[in-house]
Structure formats: structure tokens, C-alpha cells
FIVEX-755798 format. One line per 8 residues: number of its first residue (from 1); their letters; for each residue y, x, z of N, C-alpha, C, O. Coordinates in pm, whole numbers, plus 50000, padded with zeros to 5 digits. Example, Ala and Ser with C-alpha at 12.3 -4.5 7.8 and 13.67 -1.06 7.14 Angstrom:
FIVEX-755798
1	AS	49431/51319/50780/49550/51230/50780/49670/51320/50780/49668/51424/50846  49775/51285/50708/49894/51367/50714/50003/51290/50787/50114/51341/50804
This chain:
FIVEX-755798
1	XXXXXXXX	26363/06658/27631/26330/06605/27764/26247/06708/27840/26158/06785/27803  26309/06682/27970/26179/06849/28021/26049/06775/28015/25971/06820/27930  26018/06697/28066/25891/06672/28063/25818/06552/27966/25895/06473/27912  25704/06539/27948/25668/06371/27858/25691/06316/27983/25700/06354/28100  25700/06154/27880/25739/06065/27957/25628/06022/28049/25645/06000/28168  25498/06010/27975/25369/06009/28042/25362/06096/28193/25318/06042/28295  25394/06190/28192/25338/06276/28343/25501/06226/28424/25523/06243/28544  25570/06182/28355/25654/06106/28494/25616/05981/28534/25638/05953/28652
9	XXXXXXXX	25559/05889/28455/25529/05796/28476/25362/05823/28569/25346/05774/28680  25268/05894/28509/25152/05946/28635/25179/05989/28787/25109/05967/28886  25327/06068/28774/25388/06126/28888/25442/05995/29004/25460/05985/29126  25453/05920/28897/25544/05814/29008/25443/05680/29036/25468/05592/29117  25328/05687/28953/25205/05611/28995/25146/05658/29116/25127/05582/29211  25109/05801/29117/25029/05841/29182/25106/05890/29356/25050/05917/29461  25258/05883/29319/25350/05915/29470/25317/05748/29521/25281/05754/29638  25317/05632/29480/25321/05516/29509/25214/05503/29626/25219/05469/29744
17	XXXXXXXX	25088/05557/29518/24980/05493/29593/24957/05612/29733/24910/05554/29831  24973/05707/29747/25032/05823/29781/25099/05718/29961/25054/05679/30069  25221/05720/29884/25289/05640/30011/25211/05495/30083/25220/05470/30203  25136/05412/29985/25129/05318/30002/24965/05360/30119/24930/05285/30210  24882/05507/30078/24805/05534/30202/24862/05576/30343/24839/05543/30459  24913/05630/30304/24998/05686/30440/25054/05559/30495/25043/05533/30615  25111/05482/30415/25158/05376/30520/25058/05280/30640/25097/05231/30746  24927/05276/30580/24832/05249/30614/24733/05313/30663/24620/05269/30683
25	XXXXXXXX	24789/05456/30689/24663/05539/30766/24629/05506/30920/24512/05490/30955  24727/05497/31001/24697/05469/31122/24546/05373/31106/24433/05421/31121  24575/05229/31071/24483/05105/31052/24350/05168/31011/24246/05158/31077  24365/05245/30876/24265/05310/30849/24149/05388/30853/24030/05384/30822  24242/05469/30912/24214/05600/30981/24041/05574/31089/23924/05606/31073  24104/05516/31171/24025/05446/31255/23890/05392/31197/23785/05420/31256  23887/05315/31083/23822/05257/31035/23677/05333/30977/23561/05326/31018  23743/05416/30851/23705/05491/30805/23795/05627/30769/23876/05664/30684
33	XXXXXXXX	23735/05673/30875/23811/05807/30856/23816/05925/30708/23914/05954/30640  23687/05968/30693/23642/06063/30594/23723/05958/30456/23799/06011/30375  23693/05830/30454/23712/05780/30333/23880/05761/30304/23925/05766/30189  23946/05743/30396/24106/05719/30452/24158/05850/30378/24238/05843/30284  24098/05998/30437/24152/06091/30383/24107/06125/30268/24182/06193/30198  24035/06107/30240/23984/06106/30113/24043/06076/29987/24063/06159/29899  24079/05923/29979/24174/05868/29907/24274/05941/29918/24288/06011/29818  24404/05967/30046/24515/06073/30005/24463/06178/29971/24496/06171/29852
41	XXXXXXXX	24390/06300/29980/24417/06383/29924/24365/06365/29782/24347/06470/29719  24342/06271/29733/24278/06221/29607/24406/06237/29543/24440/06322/29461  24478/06129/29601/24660/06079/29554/24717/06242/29539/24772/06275/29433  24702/06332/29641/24763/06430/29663/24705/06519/29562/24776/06618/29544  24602/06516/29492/24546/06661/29422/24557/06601/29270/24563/06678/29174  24560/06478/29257/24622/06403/29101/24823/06437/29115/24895/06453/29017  24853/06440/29208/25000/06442/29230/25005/06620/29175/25033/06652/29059  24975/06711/29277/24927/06857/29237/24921/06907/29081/24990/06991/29025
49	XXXXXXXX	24830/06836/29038/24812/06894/28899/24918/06843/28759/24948/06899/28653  24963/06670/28839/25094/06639/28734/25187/06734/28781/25261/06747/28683  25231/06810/28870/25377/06899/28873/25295/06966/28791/25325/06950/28673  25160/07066/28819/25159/07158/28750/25193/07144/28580/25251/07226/28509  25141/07021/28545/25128/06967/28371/25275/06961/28351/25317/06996/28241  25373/06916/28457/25496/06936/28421/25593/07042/28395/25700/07043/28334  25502/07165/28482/25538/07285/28461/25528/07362/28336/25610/07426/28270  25392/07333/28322/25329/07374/28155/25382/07297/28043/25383/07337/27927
57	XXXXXXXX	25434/07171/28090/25555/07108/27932/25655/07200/27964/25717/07237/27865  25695/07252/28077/25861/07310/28020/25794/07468/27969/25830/07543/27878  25727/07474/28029/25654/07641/27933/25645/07634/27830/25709/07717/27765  25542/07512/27743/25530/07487/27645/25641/07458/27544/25631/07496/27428  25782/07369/27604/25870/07356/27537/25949/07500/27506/25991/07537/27397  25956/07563/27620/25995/07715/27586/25989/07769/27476/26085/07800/27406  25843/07790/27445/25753/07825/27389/25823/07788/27241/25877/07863/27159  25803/07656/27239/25807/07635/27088/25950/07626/27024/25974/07611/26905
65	XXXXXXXX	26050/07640/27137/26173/07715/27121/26175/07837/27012/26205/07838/26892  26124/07956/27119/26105/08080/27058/26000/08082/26907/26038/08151/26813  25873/08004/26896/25819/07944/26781/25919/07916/26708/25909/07983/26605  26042/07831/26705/26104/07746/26609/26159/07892/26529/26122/07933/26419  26270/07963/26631/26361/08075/26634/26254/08165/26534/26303/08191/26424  26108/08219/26557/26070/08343/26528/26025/08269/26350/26035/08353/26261  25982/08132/26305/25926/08105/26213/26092/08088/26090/26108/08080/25968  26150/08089/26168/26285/08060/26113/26345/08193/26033/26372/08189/25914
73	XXXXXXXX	26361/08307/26110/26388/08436/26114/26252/08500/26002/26292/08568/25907  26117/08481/26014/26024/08577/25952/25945/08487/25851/25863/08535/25773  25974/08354/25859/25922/08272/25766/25787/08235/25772/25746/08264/25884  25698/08185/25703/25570/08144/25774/25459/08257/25709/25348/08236/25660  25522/08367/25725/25431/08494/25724/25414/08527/25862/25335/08621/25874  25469/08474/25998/25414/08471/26105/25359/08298/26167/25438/08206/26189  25237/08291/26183/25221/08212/26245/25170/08218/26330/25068/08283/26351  25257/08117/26437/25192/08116/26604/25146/07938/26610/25190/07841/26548
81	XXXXXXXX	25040/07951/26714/24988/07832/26751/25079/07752/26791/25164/07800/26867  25091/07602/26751/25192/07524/26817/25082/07448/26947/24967/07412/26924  25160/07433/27099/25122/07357/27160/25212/07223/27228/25333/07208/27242  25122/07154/27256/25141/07004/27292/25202/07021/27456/25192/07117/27533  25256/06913/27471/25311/06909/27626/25291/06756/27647/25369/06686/27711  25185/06715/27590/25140/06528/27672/25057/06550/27807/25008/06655/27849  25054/06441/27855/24986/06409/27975/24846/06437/27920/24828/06385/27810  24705/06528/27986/24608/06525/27979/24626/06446/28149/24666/06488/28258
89	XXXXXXXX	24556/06270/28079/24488/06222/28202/24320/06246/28255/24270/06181/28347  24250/06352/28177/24142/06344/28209/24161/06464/28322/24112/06458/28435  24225/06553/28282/24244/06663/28371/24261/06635/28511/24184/06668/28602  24398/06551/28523/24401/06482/28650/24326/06404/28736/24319/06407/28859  24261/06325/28642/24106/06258/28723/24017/06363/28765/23946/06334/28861  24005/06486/28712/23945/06612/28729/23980/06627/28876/23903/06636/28972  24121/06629/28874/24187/06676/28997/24150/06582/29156/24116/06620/29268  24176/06441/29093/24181/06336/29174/24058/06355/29225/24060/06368/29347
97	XXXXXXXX	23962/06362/29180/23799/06374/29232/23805/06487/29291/23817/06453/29409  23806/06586/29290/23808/06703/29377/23862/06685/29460/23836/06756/29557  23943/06604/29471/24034/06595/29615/23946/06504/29704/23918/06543/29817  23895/06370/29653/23819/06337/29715/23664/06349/29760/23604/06305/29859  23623/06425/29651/23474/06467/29665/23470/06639/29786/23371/06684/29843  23610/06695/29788/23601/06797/29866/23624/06763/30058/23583/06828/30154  23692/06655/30053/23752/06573/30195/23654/06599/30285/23686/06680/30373  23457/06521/30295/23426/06541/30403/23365/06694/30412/23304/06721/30516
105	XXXXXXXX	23376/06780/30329/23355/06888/30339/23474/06962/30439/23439/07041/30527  23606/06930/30417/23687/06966/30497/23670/06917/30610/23662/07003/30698  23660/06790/30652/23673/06758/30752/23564/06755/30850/23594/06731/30966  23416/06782/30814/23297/06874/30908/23363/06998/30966/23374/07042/31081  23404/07042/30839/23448/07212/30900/23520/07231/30984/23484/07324/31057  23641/07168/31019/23787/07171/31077/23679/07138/31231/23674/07203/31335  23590/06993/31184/23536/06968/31321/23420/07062/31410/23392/07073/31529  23379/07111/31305/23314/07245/31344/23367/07351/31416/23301/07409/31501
113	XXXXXXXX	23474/07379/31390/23546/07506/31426/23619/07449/31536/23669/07515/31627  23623/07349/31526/23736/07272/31676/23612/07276/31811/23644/07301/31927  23483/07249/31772/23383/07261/31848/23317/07364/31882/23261/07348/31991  23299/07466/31833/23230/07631/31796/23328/07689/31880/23293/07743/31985  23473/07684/31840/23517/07789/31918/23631/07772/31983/23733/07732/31928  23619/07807/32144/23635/07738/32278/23719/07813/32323/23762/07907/32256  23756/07790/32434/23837/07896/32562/23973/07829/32607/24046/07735/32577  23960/07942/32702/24074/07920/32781/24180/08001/32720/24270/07974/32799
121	XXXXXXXX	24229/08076/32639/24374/08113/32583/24330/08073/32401/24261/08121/32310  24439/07930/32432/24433/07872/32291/24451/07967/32202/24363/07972/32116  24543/08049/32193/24647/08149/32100/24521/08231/32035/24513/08222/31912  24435/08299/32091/24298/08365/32042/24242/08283/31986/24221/08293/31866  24198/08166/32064/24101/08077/31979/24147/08015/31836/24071/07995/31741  24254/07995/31839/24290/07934/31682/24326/08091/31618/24376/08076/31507  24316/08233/31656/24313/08308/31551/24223/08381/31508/24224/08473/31427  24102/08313/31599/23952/08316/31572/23911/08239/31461/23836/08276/31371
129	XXXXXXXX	23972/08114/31476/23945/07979/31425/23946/08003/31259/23872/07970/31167  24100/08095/31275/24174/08142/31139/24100/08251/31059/24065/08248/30941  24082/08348/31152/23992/08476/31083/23850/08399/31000/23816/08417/30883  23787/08318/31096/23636/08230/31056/23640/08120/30955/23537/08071/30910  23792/08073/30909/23802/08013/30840/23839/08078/30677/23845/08026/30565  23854/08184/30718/23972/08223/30577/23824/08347/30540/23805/08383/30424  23756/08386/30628/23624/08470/30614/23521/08447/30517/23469/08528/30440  23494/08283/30540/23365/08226/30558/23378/08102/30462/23294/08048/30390
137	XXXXXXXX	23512/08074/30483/23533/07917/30394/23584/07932/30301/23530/07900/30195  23728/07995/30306/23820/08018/30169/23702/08099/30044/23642/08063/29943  23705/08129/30064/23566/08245/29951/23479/08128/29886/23472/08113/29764  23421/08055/29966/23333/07920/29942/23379/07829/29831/23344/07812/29714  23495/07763/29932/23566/07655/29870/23628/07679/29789/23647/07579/29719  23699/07805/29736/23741/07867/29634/23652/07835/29517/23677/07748/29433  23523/07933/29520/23389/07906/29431/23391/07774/29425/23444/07733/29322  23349/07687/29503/23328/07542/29484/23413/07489/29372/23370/07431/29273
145	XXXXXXXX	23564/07522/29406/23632/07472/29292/23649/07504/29167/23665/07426/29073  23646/07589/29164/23583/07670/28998/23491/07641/28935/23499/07653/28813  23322/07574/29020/23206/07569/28975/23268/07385/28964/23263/07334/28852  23317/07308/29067/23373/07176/28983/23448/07162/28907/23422/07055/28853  23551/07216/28855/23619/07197/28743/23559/07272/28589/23582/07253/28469  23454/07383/28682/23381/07417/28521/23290/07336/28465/23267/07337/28344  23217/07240/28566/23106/07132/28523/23165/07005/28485/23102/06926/28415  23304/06975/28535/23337/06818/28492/23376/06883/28362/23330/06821/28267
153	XXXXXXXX	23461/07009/28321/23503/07011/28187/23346/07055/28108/23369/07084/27991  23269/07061/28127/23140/07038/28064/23130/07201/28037/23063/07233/27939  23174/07278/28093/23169/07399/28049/23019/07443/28032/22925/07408/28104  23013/07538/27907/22885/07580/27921/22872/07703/28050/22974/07757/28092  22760/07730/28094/22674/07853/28205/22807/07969/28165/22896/07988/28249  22810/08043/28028/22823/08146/28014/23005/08119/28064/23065/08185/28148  23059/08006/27985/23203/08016/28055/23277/07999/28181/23395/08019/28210  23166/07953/28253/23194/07916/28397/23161/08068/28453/23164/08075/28575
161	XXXXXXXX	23139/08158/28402/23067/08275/28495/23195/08360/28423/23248/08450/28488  23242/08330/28289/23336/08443/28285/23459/08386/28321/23562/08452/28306  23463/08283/28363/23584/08223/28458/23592/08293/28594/23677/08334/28673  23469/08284/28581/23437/08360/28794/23485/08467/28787/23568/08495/28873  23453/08568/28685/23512/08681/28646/23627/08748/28672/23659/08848/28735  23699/08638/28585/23846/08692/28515/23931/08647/28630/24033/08712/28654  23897/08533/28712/23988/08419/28820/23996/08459/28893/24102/08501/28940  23828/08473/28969/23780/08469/29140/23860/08548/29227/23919/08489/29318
169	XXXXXXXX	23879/08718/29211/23894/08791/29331/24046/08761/29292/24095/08688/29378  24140/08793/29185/24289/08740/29168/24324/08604/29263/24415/08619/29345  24276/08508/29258/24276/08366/29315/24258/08437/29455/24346/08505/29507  24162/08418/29498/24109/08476/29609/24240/08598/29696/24243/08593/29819  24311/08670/29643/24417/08732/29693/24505/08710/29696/24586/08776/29760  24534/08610/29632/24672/08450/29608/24659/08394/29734/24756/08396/29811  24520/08328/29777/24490/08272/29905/24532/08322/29991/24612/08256/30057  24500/08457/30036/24524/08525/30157/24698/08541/30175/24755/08570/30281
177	XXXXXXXX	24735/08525/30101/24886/08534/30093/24961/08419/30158/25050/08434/30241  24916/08303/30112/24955/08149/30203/24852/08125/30289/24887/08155/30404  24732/08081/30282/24597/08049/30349/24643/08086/30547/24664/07995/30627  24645/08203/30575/24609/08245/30698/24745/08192/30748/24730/08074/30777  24851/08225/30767/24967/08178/30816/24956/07971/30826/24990/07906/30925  24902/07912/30697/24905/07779/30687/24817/07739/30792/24821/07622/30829  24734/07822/30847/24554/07776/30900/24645/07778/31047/24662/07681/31120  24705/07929/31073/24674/07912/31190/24825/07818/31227/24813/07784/31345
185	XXXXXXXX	24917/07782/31189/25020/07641/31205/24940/07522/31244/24944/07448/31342  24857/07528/31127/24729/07384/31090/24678/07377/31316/24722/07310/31409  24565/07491/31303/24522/07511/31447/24624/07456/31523/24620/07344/31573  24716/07535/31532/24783/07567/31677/24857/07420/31682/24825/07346/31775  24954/07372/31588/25047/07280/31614/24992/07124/31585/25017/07017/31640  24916/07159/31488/24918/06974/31416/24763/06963/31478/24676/07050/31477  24757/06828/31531/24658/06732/31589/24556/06720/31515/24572/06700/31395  24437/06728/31568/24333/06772/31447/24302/06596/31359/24257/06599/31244
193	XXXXXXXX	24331/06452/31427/24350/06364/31285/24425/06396/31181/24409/06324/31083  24508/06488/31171/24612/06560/31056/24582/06659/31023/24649/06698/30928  24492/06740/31063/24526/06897/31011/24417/06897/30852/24420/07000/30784  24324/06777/30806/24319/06784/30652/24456/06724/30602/24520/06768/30507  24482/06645/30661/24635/06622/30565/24718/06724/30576/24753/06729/30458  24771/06800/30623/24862/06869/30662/24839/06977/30573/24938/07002/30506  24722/07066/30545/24600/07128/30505/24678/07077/30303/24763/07129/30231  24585/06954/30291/24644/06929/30140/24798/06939/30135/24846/07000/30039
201	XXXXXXXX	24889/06880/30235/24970/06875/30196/25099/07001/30161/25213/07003/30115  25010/07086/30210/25013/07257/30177/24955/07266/30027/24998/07323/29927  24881/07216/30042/24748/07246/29895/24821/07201/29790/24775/07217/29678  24962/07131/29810/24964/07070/29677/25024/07171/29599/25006/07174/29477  25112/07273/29672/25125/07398/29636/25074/07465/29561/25116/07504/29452  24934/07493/29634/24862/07579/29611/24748/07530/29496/24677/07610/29435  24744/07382/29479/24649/07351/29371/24701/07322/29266/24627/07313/29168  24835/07299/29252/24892/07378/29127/24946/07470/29052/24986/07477/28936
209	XXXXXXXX	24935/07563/29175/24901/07678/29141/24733/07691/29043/24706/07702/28923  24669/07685/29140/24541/07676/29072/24512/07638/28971/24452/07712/28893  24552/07479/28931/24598/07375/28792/24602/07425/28672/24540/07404/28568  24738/07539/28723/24762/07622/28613/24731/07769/28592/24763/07847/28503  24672/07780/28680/24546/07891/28687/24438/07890/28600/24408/07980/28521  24370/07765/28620/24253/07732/28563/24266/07669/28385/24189/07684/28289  24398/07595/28399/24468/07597/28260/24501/07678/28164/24465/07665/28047  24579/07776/28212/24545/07897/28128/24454/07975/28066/24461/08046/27966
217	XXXXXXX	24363/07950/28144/24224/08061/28159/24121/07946/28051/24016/07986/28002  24154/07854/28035/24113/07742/27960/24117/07777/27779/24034/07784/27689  24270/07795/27795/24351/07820/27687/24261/07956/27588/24210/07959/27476  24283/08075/27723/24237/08191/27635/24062/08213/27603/24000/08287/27527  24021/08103/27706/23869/08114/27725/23808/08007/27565/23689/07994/27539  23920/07944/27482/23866/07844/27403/23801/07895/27295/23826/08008/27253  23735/07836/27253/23656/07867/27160/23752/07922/26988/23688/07956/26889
């Protein structure tokens, strides 16, 4: 099976509730805004990290393909690590919280920058908007997420710093690659009640990318 059955069944929990905000954002929205988006990109960054986990079962199944083939051929005078391809649900709650604990941080900023910087030829101002965002924030929020996923996984001081290490400026040049083109679309076209959704809904991309960024780096960083 490509994937466990578990991360399809998370996948299709978490698209539900997913749809079932959006259907209800307008009402919401209004209500409580910060908390409205909050919850989706919650839905959206638990959604994020199950593709990624689904990605890493078909790696993993790969994997133990070539495992089966090489122990077969050289006998168990080679041994390689066997790995698992189940649903880690803690990971994803990892995820789910970041999505929502990062929201009104996004959404000050967006309102910041919609207020800070002004004029009369839009086209400059949102690639002001873009330069000040991808300058000043991406670098930040980058760190931010590294320093939360190194503290919920309980990481000790020393592994969270050689995470920063080995990750940061690599990650960080991944960004610039999608980031600036997404920002200034975000600016120019989509209505700023959307542009954090619009924003994650880019991110889901890009945070499983990360997912399995930070997964890996997990792997070789273990004890």
C-alpha cells in the first residue's frame, strides 16, 4: 500500500474539518478573525505534514525494498536499519499548533505592512512590501519555526543549535526561491481578509517541504 492506512485516514479527517472552516469563514471571519484563521491554517499545517508523512512512507517503503534485495544478496553480514512508515500523530499536532500559534503573528504583520507602506503607484508599494517582508520576516519566522518544533520535540539546547546549523541558511535559500514571487501575488492580487490564507495555502507546499526537512535532520541528529 503506498501509504498506512492511518495518515489517510488523518488526511481525510483533517481535509473535512479543513472544508467544514472555510465553509464557515465568511460568519466567522467577522466574528473572530485571528481565531477563524487560526483554526484553518491549523487544519492546513496538520494537512501539510500528513502529505509530507505520506511522502516519507513511500521513501521508507522504497527503502526497505532495496533493504529486502541487499539482505537477500549479502546475507545478514550487512545490516541496515529497518524503518517504520505509521502515522506519527504527535508530529502533526506539532504541526497543527504551529499553524495556529503562528496566525496572529502573521496577521499583525500583513497588517503592518498594509499600513507602513503607502503611495500612490501600488506596483512599488507591494514590491516594497515584498523586499520588507522576505528581508525582515522570512529570516524570523523561519528561526521561529525551528526554535518551535525544537522545543515541542523536547530537544535538548545543544540539538536545536545544531539544527540551526545544518538547516537554517539551506532552508532559508529554499524560501527565496518560492517566498518573493508568492508575497508579491499575495500583495498585489488577493484582498488582504485572504492574503494569510492564501499565504498558508501556498505554505502547504512549502511546510512540507519543511516537515520533511526537519524529519530528516531528526533522523541523522538521533541519538
Amino acid at each position: 500500500m503506498f501509504v498506512e492506512r492511518s495518515i489517510l485516514y488523518g488526511l481525510t479527517v483533517c481535509t473535512c474539518l479543513l472544508f467544514f472552516f472555510v465553509y464557515h469563514f465568511n460568519a466567522k471571519y467577522e466574528l473572530q478573525p485571528i481565531l477563524t484563521l487560526g483554526l484553518l491554517n491549523a487544519s492546513l499545517g496538520a494537512i501539510s505534514d500528513l502529505l509530507a508523512q505520506a511522502l516519507d512512507s513511500y521513501k521508507s517503503m522504497e527503502f526497505q525494498k532495496k533493504r529486502d534485495i541487499t539482505l537477500e544478496k549479502y546475507g545478514n553480514s550487512i545490516l541496515l536499519p529497518a524503518r517504520t512508515a505509521k502515522l506519527d500523530f504527535h508530529r502533526t499536532i506539532r504541526y497543527a499548533a504551529y499553524g495556529l500559534c503562528f496566525t496572529p503573528i502573521q496577521y499583525h504583520w500583513f497588517a503592518s505592512l498594509k499600513n507602513l507602506v503607502q503611495g500612490e503607484n501600488e506596483f512599488f508599494c507591494n514590491l516594497f512590501r515584498v523586499a520588507i517582508d522576505q528581508l525582515l520576516f522570512a529570516p524570523l519566522g523561519l528561526g521561529f519555526f525551528f526554535f518551535f518544533m525544537g522545543i515541542t520535540e523536547c530537544k535538548s539546547a545543544d540539538k536545536i543549535k545544531a539544527f540551526f546549523k545544518k538547516n537554517y541558511v539551506p532552508t532559508l535559500k529554499a524560501n527565496y526561491i518560492l517566498w518573493p514571487a508568492a508575497q508579491f501575488i499575495n500583495f498585489t492580487f488577493i484582498p488582504f481578509v485572504f492574503q494569510v490564507l492564501f499565504v498558508n495555502a501556498i505554505a502547504m507546499i512549502w511546510t512540507s517541504y519543511l516537515s520533511l526537512k526537519n524529519s530528516s535532520s531528526n533522523v541523522s541528529l538521533h541519538d
